[in-house]
Kinemage of the C-alpha trace (Angstrom):
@kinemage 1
@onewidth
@group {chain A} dominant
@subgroup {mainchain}
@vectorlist {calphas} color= white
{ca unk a 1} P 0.000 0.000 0.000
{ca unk a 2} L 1.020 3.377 -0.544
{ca unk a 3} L 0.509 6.255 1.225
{ca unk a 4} L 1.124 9.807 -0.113
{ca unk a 5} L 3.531 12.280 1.362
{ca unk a 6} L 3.374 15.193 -1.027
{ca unk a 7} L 1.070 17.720 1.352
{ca unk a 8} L 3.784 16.966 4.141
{ca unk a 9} L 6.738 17.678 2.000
{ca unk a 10} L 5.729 20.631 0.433
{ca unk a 11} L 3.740 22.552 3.567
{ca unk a 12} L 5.691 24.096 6.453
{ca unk a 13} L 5.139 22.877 9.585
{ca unk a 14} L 2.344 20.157 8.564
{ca unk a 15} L 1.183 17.329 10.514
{ca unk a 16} L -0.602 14.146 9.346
{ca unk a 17} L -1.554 11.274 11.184
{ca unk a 18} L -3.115 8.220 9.610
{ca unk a 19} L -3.675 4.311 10.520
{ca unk a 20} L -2.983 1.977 7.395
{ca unk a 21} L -3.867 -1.761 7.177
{ca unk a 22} L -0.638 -4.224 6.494
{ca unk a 23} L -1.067 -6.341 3.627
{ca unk a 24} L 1.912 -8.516 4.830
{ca unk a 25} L 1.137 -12.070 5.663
{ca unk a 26} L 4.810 -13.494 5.931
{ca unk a 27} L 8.219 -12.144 6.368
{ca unk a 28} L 11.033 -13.633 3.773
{ca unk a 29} L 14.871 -13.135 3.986
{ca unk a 30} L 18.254 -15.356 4.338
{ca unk a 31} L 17.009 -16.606 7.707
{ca unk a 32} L 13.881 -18.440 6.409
{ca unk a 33} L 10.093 -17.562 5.796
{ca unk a 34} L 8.166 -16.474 8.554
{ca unk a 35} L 4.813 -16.158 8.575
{ca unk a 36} L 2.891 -13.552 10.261
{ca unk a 37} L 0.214 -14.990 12.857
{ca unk a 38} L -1.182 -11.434 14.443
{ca unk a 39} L -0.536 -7.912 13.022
{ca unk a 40} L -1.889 -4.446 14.151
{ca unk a 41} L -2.698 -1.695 11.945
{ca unk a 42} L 0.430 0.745 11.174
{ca unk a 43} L 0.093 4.135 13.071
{ca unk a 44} L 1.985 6.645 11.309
{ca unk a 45} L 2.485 10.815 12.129
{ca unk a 46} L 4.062 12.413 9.469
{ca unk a 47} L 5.982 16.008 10.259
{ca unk a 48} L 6.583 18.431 8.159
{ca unk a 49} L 10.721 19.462 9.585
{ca unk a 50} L 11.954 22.014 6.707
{ca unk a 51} L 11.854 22.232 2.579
{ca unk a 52} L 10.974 19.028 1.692
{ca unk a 53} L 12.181 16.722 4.576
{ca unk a 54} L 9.484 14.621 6.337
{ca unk a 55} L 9.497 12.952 9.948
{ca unk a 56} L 8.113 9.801 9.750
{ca unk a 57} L 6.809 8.360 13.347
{ca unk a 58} L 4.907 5.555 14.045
{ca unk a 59} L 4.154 2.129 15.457
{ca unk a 60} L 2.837 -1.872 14.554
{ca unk a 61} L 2.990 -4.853 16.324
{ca unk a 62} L 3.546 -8.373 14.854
{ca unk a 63} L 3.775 -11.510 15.933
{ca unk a 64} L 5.303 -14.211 13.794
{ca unk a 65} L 5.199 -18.384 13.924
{ca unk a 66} L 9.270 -19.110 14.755
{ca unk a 67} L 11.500 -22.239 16.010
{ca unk a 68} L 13.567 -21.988 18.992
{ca unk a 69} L 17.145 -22.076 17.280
{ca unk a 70} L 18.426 -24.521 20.126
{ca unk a 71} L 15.377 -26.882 20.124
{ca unk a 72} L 13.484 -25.976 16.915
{ca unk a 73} L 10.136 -26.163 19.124
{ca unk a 74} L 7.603 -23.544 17.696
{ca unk a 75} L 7.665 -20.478 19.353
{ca unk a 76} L 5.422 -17.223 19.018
{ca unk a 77} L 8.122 -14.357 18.392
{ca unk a 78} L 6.573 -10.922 19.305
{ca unk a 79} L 7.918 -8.082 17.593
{ca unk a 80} L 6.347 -4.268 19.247
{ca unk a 81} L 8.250 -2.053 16.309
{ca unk a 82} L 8.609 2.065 16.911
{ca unk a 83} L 9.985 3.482 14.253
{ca unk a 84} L 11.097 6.993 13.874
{ca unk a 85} L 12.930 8.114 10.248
{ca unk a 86} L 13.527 11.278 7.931
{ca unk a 87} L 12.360 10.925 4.481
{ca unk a 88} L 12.864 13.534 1.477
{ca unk a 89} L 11.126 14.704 -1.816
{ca unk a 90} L 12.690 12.484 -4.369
{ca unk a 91} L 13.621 16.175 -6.195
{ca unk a 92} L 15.539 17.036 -3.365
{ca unk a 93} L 19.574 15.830 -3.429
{ca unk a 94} L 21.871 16.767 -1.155
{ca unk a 95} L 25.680 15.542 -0.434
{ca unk a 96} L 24.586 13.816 2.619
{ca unk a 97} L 21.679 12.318 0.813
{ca unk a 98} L 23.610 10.813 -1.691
{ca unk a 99} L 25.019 7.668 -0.289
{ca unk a 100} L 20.789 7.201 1.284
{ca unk a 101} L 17.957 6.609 -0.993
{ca unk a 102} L 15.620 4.796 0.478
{ca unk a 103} L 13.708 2.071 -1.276
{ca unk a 104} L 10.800 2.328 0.448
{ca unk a 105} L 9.660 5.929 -1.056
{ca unk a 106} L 8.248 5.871 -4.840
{ca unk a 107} L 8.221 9.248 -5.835
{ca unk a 108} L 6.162 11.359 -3.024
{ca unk a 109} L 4.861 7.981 -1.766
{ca unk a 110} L 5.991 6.156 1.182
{ca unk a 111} L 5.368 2.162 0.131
{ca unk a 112} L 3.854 0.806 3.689
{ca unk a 113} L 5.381 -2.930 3.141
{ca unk a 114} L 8.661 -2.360 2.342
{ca unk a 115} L 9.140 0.225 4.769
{ca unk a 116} L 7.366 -2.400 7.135
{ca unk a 117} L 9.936 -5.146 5.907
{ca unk a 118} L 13.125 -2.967 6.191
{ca unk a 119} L 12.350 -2.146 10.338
{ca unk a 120} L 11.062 -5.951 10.517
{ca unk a 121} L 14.678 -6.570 9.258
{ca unk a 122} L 16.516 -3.740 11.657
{ca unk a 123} L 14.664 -5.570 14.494
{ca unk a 124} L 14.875 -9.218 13.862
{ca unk a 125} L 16.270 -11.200 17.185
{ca unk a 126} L 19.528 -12.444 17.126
{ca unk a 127} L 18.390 -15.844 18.824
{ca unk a 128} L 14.852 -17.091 19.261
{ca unk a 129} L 14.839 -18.890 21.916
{ca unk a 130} L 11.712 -21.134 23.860
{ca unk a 131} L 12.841 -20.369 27.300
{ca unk a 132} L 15.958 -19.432 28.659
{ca unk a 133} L 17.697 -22.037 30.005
{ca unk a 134} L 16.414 -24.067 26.881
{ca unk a 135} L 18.582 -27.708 26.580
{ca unk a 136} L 18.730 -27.863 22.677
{ca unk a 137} L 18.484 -30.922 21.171
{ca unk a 138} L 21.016 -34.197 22.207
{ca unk a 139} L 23.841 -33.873 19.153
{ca unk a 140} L 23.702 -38.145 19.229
{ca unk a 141} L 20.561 -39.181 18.854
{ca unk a 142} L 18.477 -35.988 18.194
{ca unk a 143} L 16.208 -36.277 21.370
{ca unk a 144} L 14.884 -32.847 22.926
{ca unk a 145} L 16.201 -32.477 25.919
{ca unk a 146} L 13.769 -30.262 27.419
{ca unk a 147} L 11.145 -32.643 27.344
{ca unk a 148} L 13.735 -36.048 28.804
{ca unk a 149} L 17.093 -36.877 28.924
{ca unk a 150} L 18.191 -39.874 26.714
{ca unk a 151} L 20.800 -41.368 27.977
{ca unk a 152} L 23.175 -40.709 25.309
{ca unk a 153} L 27.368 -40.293 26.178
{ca unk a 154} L 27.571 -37.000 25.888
{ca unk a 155} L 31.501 -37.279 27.761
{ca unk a 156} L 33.875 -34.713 25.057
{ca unk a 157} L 37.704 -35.591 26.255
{ca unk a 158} L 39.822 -32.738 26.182
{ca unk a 159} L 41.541 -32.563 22.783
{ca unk a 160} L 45.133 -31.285 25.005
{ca unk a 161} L 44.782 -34.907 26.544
{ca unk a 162} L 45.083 -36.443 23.253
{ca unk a 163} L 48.926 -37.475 23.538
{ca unk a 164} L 48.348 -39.459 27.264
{ca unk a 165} L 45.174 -41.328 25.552
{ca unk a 166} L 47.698 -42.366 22.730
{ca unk a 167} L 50.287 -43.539 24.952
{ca unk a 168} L 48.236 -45.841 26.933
{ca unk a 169} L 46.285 -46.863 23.782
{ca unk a 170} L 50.047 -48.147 22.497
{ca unk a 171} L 50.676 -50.153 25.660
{ca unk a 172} L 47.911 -52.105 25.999
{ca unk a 173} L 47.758 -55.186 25.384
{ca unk a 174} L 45.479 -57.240 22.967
């Protein structure tokens, strides 16, 4: 969806303020697809700051269908994004501007997705995790260890041991 900004940019000192319905139903990048189980409308206020600079301000709230990257159990991920940036008329270059152009603004239009998708992307956790003290997964036979141990070996010898393993390895007899 696009919304227009050309009132904002082009009147001093002019406020807007508008709710707009996401279209989004999943979020796609390198991590994975994720998709998008609640979303809020996105509350903008747009700000009029000097010659055809905007303030954009605003808020959604998404919650996306995740695995826990220790135990790949299905976890709700909650994302509460505030966003505040500075957006230009696309007639408008300056030598600080030159290195930014922002693909979310087509012309005097600010594209509600993709700028949805960019702070999605700013504010994507690290790790997901179930719980905190979640056990992972048992690197043997696969069993999730939050739900029971299973009884795997799960002994690692110290590699700087190595040498005194050999040596008694070599005197043994058969």
């Amino acid at each position: 969806m696009l919304v227009n900004l050309s009132d904002v940019l082009t009147s001093a000192g002019k406020v807007e303020n508008t709710t707009v319905p996401l279209e989004m139903t999943e979020f796609t990048s390198r991590l994975g697809s994720f998709s998008i189980r609640e979303k809020s409308p996105v509350k903008f206020t747009f700000t009029n700051i000097g010659v055809n600079k905007a303030k954009v301000e605003g808020s959604v709230k998404l919650t996306f269908q995740t695995a826990c990257d220790r135990c790949l159990a299905e976890v709700p991920t909650i994302l509460d994004l505030q966003f505040d940036r500075v957006v230009t008329s696309p007639f408008v270059t300056t030598d600080e501007d030159a290195d930014e152009h922002p693909d979310y603004m087509e012309g005097y239009q600010l594209n509600v997705e993709t700028f949805v998708y960019n702070e999605i992307l700013i504010n994507w956790p690290v790790k997901i995790l179930c719980k905190e003290d979640c056990k992972g997964v048992c690197p043997k036979c696969g069993q999730n260890l939050n739900m029971r141990e299973c009884g795997c070996d799960t002994f690692v010898p110290d590699p700087r041991m190595a040498v005194l393993k050999d040596i008694f390895n070599a005197n043994k007899e058969v």
